[in-house]
Backbone as CSV, one residue per row, in Angstrom:
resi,resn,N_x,N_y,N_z,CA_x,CA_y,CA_z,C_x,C_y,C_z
1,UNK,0.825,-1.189,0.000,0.000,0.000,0.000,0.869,1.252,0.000
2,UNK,1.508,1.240,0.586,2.802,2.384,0.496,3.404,2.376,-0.416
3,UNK,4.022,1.478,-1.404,4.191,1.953,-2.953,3.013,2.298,-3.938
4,UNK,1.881,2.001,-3.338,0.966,2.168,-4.396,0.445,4.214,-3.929
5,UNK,0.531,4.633,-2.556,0.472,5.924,-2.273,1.340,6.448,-3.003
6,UNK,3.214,5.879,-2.606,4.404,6.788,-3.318,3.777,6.847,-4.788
7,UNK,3.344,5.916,-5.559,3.208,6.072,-7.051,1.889,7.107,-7.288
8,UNK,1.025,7.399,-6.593,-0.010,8.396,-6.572,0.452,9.439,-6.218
9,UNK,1.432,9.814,-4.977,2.198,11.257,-4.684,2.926,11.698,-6.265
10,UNK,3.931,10.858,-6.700,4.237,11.016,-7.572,3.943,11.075,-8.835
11,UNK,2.944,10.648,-9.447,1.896,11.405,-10.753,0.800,12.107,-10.398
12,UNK,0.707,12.541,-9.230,-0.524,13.480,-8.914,-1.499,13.117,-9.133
13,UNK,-1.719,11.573,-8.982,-3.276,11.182,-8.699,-3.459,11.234,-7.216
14,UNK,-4.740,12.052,-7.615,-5.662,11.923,-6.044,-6.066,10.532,-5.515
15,UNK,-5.956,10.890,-4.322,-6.199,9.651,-3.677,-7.476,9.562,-2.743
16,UNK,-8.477,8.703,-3.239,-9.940,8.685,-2.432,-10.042,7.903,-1.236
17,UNK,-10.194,9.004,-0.177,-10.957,8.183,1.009,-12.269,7.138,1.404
18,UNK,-12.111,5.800,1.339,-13.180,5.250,1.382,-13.460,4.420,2.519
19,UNK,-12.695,4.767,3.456,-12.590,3.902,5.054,-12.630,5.219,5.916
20,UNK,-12.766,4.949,7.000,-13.095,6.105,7.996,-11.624,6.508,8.440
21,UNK,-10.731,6.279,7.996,-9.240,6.365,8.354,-8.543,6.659,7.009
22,UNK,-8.040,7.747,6.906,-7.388,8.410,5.514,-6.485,7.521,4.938
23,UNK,-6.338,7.361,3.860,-5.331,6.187,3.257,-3.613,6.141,3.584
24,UNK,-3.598,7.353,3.887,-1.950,7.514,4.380,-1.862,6.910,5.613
25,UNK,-2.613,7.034,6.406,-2.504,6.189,7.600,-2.292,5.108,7.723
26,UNK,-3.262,4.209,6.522,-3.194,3.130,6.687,-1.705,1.690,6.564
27,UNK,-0.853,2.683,6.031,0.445,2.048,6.071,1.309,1.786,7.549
28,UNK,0.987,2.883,8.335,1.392,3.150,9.702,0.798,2.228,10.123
29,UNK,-0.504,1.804,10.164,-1.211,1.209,10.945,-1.065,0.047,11.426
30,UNK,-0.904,-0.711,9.781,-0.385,-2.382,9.412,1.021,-2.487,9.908
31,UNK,1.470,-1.806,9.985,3.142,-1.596,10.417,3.069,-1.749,11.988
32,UNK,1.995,-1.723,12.775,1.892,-1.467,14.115,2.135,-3.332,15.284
33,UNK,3.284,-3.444,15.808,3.362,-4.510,16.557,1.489,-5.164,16.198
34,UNK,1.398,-6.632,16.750,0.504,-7.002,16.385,-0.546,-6.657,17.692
35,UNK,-0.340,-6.548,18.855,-1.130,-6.278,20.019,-1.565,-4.826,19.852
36,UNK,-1.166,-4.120,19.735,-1.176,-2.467,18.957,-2.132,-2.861,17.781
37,UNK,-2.134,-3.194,17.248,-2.711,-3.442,15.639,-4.037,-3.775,15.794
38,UNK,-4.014,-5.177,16.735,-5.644,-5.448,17.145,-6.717,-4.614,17.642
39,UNK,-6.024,-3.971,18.621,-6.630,-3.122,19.437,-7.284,-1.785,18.241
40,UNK,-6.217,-1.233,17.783,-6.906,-0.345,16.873,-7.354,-0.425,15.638
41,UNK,-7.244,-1.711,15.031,-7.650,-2.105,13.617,-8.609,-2.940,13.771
42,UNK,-9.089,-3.145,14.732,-10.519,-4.013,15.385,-11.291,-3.403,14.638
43,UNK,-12.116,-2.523,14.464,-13.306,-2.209,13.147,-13.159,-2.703,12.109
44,UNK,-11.831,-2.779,11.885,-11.421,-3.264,10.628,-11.247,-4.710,10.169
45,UNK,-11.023,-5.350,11.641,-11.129,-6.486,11.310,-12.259,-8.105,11.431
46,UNK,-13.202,-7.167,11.561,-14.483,-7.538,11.582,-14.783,-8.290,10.406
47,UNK,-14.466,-9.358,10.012,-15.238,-10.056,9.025,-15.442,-11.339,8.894
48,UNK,-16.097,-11.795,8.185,-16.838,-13.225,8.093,-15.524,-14.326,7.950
49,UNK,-14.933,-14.765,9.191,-13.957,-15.914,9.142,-13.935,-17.280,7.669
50,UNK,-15.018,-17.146,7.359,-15.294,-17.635,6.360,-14.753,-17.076,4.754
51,UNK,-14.742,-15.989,5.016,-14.692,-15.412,3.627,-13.515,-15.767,2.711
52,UNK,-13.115,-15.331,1.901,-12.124,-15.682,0.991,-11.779,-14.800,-0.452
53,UNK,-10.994,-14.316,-0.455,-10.913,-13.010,-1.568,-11.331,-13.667,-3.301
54,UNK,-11.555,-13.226,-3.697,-11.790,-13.422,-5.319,-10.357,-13.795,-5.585
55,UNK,-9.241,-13.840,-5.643,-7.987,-13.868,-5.880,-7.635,-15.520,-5.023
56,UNK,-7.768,-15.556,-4.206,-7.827,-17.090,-3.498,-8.813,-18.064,-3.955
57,UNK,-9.817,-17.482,-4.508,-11.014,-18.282,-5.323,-10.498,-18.453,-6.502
58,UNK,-10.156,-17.420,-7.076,-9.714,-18.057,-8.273,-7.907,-18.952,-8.392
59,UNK,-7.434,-18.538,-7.558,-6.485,-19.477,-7.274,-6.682,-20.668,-7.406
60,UNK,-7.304,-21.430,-6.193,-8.022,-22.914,-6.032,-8.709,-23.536,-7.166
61,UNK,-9.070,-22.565,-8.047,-9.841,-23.070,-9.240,-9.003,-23.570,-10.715
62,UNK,-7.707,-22.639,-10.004,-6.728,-22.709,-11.401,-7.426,-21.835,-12.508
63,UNK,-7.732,-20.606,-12.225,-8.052,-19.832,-12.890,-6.903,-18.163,-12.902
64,UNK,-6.766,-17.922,-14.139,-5.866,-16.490,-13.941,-6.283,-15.474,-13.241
65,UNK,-5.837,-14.397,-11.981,-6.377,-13.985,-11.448,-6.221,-12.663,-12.370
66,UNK,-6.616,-11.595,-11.113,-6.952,-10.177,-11.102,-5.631,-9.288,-11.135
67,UNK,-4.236,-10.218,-10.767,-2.925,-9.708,-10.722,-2.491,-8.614,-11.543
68,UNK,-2.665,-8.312,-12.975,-2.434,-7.808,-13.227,-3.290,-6.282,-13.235
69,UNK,-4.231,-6.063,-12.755,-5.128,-5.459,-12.683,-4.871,-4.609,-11.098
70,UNK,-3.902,-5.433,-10.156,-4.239,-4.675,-8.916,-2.271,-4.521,-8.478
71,UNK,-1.798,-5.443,-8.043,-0.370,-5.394,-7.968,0.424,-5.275,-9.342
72,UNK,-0.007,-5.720,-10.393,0.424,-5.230,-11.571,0.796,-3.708,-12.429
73,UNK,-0.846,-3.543,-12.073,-0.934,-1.927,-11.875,0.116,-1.336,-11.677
74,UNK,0.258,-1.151,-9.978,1.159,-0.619,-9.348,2.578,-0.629,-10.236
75,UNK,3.163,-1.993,-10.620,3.999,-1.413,-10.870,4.405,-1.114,-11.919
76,UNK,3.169,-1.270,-12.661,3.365,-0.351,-14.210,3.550,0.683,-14.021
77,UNK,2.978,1.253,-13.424,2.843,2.768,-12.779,3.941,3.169,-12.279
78,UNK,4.986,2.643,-11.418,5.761,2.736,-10.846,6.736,3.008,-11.869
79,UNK,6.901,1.845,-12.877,7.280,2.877,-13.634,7.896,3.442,-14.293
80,UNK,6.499,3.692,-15.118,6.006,5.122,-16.154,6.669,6.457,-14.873
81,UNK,6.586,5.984,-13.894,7.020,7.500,-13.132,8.263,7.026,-12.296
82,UNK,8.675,6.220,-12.327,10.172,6.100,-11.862,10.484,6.025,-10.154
83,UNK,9.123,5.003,-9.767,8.840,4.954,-8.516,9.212,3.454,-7.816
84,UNK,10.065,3.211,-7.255,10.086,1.864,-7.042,9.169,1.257,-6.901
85,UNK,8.958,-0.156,-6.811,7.494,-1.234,-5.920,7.948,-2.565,-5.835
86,UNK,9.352,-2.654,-5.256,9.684,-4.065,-5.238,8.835,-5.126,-4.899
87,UNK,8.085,-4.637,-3.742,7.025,-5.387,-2.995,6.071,-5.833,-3.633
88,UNK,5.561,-5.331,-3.889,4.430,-5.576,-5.612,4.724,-6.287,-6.598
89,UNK,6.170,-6.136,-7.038,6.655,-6.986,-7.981,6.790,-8.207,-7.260
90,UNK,7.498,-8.486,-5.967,7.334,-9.902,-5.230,6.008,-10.499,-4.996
91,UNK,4.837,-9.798,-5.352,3.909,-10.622,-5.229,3.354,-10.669,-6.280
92,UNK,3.569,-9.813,-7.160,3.073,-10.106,-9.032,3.855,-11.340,-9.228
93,UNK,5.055,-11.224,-9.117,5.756,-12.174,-9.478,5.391,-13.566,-9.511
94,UNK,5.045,-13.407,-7.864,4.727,-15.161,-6.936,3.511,-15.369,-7.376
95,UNK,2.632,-14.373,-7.747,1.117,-14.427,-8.109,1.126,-15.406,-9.522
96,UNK,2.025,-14.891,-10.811,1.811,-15.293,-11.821,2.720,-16.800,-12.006
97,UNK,3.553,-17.029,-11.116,3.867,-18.468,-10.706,3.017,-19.293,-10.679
98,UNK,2.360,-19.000,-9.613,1.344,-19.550,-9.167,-0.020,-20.291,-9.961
99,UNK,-0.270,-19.141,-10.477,-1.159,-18.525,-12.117,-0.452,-20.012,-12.858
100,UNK,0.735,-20.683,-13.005,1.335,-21.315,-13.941,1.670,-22.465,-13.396
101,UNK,1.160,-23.000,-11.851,1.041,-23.963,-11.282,2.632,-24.549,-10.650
102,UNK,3.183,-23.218,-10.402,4.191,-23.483,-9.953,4.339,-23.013,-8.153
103,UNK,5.260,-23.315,-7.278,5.004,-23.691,-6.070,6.192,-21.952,-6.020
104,UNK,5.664,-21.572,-4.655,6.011,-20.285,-4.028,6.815,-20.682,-2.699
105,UNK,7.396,-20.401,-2.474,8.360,-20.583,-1.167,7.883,-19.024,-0.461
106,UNK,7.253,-18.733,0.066,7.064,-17.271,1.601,7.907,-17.282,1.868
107,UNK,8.520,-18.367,2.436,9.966,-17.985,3.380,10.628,-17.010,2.401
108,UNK,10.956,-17.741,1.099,11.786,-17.187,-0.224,11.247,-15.852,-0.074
109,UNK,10.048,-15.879,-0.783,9.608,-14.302,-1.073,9.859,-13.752,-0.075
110,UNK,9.672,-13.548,1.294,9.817,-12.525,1.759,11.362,-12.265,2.190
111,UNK,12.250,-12.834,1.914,13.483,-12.976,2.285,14.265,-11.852,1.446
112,UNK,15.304,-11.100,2.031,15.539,-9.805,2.020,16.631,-9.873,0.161
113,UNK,16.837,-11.263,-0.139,17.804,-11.492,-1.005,16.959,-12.177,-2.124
114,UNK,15.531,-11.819,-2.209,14.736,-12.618,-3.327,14.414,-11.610,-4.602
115,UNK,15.064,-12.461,-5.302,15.196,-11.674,-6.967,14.089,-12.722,-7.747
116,UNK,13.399,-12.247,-8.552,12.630,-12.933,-9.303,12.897,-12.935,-10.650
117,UNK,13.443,-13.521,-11.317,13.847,-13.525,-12.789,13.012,-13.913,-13.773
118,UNK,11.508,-15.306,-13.022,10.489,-15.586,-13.632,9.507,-14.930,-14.331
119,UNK,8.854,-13.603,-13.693,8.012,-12.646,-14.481,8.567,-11.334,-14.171
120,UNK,8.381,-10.732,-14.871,8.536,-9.729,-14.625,7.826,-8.475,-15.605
121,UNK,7.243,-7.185,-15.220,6.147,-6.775,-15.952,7.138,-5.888,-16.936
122,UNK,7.124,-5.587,-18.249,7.977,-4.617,-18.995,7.248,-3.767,-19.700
């Protein structure tokens, strides 16, 4: 979410409030120890234990997701304006793996030395 703000500061798209908590915040927030986090992201985290994103649905189905449309975005955007989004790219990346029935290592991805040579958006 914080590369996807930096890439909006930086082409001067406005950015719409649609949560009762301004979008800049919301990077601080998630960033907050996890006992801190509960306590004040409790409205937020109100939802049906059940649920499951469109992106995990279509996962399980072996269907192509929304990737390029939401983390993709980003770092097209990024950039056309010369904004980093490594983070985005680590999960476009792992996303379209995935997309190709290939297996993701977390540990890997989130590991401070993970280069992805498999996709990459141009």
């Amino acid at each position: 979410m914080q590369e996807w703000l930096n890439v909006c500061q930086k082409a001067q798209f406005p950015v719409k409030q649609f949560t009762k908590l301004a979008p800049k915040w919301l990077p601080i927030i998630l960033r907050l120890p996890n006992g801190l986090f509960n306590i004040i992201a409790k409205p937020m985290l109100a939802i049906d234990p059940q649920a499951r994103s469109s992106m995990w649905e279509d996962i399980q189905a072996k269907r192509l997701t929304e990737i390029d449309y939401l983390n993709g975005a980003v770092v097209k955007l990024g950039q056309q304006y010369h904004v980093a989004t490594p983070i985005n790219q680590r999960i476009y990346s792992a996303i379209k793996l995935i997309e190709q029935g290939k297996a993701v290592d977390v540990h890997q991805l989130t590991s401070a030395h993970y280069t992805s040579s498999n996709k990459t958006i141009s």
